[in-house]
C-alpha positions in Angstrom: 102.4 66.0 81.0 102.4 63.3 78.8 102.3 59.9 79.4 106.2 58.9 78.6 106.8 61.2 81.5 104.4 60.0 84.0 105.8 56.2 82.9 109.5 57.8 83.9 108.3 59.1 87.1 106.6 55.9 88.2 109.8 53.9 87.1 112.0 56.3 88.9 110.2 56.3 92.4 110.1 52.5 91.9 114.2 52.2 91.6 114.2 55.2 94.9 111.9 52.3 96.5 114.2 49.4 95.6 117.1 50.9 96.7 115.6 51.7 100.1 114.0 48.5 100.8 117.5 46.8 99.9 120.2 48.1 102.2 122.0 46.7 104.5 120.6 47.6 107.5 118.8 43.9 108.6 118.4 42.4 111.9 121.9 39.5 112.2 120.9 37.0 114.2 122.9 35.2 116.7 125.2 31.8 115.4 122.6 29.1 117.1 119.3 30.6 115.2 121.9 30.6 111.9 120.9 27.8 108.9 123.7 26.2 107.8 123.7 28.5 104.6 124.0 31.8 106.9 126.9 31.0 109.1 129.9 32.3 107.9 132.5 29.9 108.0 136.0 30.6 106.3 136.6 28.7 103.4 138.6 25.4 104.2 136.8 25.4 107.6 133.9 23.7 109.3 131.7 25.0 112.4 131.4 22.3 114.5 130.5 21.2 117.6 132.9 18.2 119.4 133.9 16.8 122.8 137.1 15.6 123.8 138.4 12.3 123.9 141.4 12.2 125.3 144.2 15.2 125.9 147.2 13.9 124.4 149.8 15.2 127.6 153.1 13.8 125.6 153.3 15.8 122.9 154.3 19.0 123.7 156.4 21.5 121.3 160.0 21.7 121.3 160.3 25.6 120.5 160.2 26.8 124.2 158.9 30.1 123.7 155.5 28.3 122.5 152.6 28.1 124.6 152.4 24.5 123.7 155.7 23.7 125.4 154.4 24.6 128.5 151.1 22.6 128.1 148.8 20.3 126.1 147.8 21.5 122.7 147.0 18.4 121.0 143.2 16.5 121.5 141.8 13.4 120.2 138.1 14.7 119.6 134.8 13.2 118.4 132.3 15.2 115.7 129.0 15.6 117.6 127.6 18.3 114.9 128.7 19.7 111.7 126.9 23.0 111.5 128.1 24.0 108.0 131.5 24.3 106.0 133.5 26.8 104.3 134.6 26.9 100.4 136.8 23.9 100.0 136.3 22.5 103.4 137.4 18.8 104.9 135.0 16.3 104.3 134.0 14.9 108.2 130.8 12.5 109.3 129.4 12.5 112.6 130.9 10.5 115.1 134.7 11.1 113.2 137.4 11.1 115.7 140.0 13.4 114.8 143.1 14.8 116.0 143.0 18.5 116.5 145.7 21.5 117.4 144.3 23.8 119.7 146.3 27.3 119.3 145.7 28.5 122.1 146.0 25.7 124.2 143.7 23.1 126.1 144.7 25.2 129.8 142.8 28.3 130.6 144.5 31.6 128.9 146.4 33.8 131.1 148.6 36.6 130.6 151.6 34.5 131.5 151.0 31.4 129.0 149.7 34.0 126.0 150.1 37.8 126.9 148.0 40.3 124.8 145.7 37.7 123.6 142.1 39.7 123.7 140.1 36.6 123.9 140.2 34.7 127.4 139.6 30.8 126.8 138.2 28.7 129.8 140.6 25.4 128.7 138.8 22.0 127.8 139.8 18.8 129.4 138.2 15.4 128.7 134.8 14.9 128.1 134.0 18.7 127.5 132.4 19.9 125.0 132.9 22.6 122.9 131.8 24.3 119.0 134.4 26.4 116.8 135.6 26.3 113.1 138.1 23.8 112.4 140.8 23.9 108.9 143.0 21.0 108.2 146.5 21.1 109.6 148.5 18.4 108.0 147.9 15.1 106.9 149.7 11.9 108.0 150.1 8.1 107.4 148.3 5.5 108.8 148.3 1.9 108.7 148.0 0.4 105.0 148.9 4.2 103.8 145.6 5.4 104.6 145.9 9.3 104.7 144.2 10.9 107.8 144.1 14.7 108.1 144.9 16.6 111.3 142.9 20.0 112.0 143.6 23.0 114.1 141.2 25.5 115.8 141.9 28.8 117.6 138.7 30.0 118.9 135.9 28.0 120.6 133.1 28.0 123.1 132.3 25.7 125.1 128.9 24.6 126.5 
């Protein structure tokens, strides 16, 4: 055997050993232990963690077969933590208060306010506190024409 072929042996065991070492069988581990570079947020999202403010009971939705025109939806919260952001994500500091949508409500899900939704939600009432990934709803005018964004989030947990 000559030595081209022992070189082209050695190189092919090496790629077999490569490949092995590289799939994709590793160990995930859960969102807390995550750096901010491992979480995967959407893009146009952030992960963070807030508590509310204050529930904002008035504004409720006009289109009765919404959730929403049943009960609150609507929260003034306060950033606690940004854990990371998406592609193309708000730009927030800790300590923002924001105004956020909450899909699924602030109540507790049940089958009557949101049939078939897999995903039971305890509800969040003022002071709680809670961690999801939030997008940017809609923007709107404040005084002086200062633009302020308002932010919607589906799922969260709360702790």
């Amino acid at each position: 055997m000559n030595i081209f072929n022992k070189i082209r042996i050695i190189l092919s065991l090496i790629v077999i050993f490569l490949t092995i070492s590289c799939s994709n069988n590793r160990y995930t581990p859960d969102e807390d232990s995550l750096s901010k570079s491992e979480l995967n947020i959407p893009r146009g999202s952030l992960f963070i963690s807030g508590t509310i403010i204050s529930i904002e009971k008035e504004k409720l939705s006009k289109d009765l077969n919404s959730p929403c025109s049943k009960v609150p939806c609507w929260a003034l919260v306060k950033v606690d933590s940004i854990f990371g952001s998406g592609k193309q994500s708000p730009s927030l500091q800790l300590n923002d208060s924001i105004k956020v949508h909450f899909v699924f409500t602030l109540s507790k899900t049940t089958e009557d306010l949101i049939p078939n939704l897999s995903r039971k939600l305890s509800g969040l009432k003022e002071n709680d506190k809670f961690k999801g990934n939030i997008k940017v709803l809609a923007s709107y005018s404040k005084k002086n024409n200062f633009e302020k964004n308002s932010y919607s989030i589906d799922f969260y947990e709360t702790y």
